[in-house]
N, C-alpha and C positions, 0 to 999 in steps of 0.2 A: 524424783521423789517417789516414794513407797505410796500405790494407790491402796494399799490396806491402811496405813495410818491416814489419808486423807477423808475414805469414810468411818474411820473410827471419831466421834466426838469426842471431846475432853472435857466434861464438867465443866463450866465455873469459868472454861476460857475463850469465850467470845466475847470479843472489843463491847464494852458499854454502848460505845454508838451506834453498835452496826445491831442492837438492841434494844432499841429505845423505843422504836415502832415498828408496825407492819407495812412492807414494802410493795408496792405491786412492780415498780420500776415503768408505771404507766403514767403521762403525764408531770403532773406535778410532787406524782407521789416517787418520786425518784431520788436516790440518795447515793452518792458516786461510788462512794468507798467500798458500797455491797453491790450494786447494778452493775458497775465496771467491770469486776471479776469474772473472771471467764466461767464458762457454765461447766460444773461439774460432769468426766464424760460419764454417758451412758444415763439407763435412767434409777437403776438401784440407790440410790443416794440414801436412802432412810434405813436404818435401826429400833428399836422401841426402845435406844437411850436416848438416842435425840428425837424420838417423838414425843417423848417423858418433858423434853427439855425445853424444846422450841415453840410445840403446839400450848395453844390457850385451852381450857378444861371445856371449850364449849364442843370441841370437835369429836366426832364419832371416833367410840375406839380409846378414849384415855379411859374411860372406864377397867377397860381391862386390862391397862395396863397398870391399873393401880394408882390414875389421876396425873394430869398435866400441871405442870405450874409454868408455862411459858405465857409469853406475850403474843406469839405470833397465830394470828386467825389466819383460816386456808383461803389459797388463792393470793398467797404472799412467799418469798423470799429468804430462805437463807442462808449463811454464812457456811462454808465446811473450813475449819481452822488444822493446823499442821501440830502438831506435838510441843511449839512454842508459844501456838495463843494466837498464831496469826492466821489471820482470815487467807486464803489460796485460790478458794473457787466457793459458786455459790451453786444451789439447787433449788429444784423446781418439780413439780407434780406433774402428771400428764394432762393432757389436753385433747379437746376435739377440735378436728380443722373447720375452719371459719364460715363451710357451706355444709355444716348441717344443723339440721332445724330440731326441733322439741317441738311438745303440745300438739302433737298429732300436724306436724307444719304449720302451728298457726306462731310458733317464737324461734328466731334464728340466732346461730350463731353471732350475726352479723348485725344484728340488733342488740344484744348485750356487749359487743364490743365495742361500740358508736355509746351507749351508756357510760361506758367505761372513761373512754375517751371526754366525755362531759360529763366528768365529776359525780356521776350520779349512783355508780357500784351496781347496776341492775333495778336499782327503785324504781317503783310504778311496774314491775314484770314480776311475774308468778313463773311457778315450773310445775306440770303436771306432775308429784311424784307418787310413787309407789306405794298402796296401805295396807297388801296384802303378798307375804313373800311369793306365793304360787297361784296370784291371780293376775288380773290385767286392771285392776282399778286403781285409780290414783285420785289426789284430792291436789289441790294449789296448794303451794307453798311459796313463802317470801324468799328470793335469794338474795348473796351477796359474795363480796370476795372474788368477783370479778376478775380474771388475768388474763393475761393474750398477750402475742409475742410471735415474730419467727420461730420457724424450729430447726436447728440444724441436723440432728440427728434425724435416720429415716422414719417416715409415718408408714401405718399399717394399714394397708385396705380390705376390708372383709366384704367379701361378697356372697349372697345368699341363693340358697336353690329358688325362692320366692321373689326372686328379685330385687332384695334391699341391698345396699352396700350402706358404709360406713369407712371413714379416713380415721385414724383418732394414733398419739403419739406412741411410743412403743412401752411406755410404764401405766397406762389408761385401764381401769378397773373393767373389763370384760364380764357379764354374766354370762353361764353358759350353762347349759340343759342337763338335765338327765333322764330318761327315758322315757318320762310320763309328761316331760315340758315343766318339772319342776328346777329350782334353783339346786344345782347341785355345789358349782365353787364357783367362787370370782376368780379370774386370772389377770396377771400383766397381759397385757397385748402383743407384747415377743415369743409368750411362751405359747399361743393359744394354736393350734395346727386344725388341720381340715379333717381332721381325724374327731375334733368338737363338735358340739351344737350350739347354736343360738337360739335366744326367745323371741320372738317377734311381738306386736301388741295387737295379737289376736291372744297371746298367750302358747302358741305353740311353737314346739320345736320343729327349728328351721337347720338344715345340713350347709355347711358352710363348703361353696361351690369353689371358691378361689381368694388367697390370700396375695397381696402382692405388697409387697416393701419396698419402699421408694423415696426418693426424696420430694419435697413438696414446695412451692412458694406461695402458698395460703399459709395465711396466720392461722396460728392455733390457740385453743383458749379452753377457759373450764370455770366452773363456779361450784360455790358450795349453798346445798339448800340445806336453812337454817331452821333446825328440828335436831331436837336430844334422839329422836327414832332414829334408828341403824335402815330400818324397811324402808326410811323419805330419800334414804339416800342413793336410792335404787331410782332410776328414771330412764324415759324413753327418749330415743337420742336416732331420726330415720327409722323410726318404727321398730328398732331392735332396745333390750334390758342392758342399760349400760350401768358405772358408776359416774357418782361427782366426783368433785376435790377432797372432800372430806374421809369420802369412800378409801380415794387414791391414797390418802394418807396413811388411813388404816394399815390398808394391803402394801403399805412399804415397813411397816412392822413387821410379818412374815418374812425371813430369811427364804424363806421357796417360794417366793412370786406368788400364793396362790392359798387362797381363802376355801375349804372344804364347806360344807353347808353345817357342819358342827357347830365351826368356830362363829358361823355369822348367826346363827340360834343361839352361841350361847354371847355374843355382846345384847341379841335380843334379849333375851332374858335378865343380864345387868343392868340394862336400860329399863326396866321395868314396861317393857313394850310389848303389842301383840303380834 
């Protein structure tokens, strides 16, 4: 089958059921007909039709594309259909692997996954996030949309001249530097080379020592922190500027994997945010 018609959506033709709600495929919240499907390859899965389509209006980034009218909130599942309406394979957002931490190490990965797993989506945990694009201060914020899963496809390891690393899957929202240690573009994690910078949560730019791509048998996982602000959705992830779910969404709207600092000032700006 033609993997251009499979990430092409088709308006209008996703099964009713495989629609009805948001899937994490964790637990109880599991629904065969969409979780069984094999996972769409690689990690480009998204369009701004089907971000149009599937996302709920609360997620970062429908703004600009002119507003969402889906059901589905990030940190959920869905369908890619064939040219007939039928469901084929299903997609997914990137992810952090299961050993790293947020809030300056004091919230792990492995702590929202264990929530996960007991019904609970993150409740009773904050996430340090972001309140200033090119500083290092963040405020709490509630999360939710909780996902985690194997990964089959390989994870990305970034490793820092400062000595941070980070594992996270190969479509995962990357901040990356520009000269003064400000936010210049977000990228996918495949495309990002040692050629980049990173931000650390001193706020400065950090030269990125050694990437390595590999497969992994940590779960991987991600959340969306729940804030209209495009800036909350910027968080520290091992002491480096990563994205969430919401983020990853966004940046699967871009056809070139990669967010310039234009574009993420002017969802600021729609967002009526600072």
């Amino acid at each position: 089958m033609n993997t251009k018609i499979l990430i092409t959506l088709i308006a209008g033709t996703m099964l009713g059921s495989l629609n009805a709600h948001a899937i994490t495929c964790t637990g109880t919240d599991f629904q065969a007909d969409l979780c069984n499907l094999p996972d769409a390859p690689g990690v480009r899965c998204s369009n701004p039709q089907n971000f149009k389509m599937y996302c709920n209006n609360t997620t970062t980034g429908c703004t600009d594309v002119g507003g969402c009218y889906g059901t589905i909130a990030p940190g959920n599942w869905y369908p890619m259909v064939d040219t007939n309406g039928l469901p084929v394979m299903k997609c997914r957002c990137g992810c952090f692997a299961e050993d790293t931490t947020f809030n300056r190490g004091g919230l792990s990965a492995a702590d929202l996954i264990k929530s996960q797993v007991e019904g609970a989506d993150g409740a009773g945990f904050s996430i340090d996030a972001l309140t200033d694009l090119d500083q290092a201060k963040t405020m709490p914020q509630d999360l939710n949309g909780v996902m985690f899963s194997t990964e089959s496809e390989p994870v990305y390891t970034f490793t820092t001249l400062d000595g941070k690393s980070i594992t996270v899957s190969g479509g995962h929202p990357v901040v990356v530097s520009g000269p003064e240690g400000e936010i210049s573009a977000i990228k996918k994690a495949e495309v990002v080379t040692t050629e980049d910078f990173l931000i650390n949560d001193q706020n400065e730019r950090v030269a990125i020592s050694k990437i390595e791509v590999h497969k992994t048998d940590l779960r991987v996982m991600n959340f969306n922190v729940m804030s209209t602000n495009p800036v909350n959705h910027i968080i520290f992830a091992n002491g480096l500027k990563m994205g969430d779910l919401a983020l990853q969404t966004r940046l699967n709207s871009f056809e070139s994997r990669l967010m310039l600092r234009a574009d993420i000032m002017n969802d600021i700006e729609k967002a009526g945010a600072k």
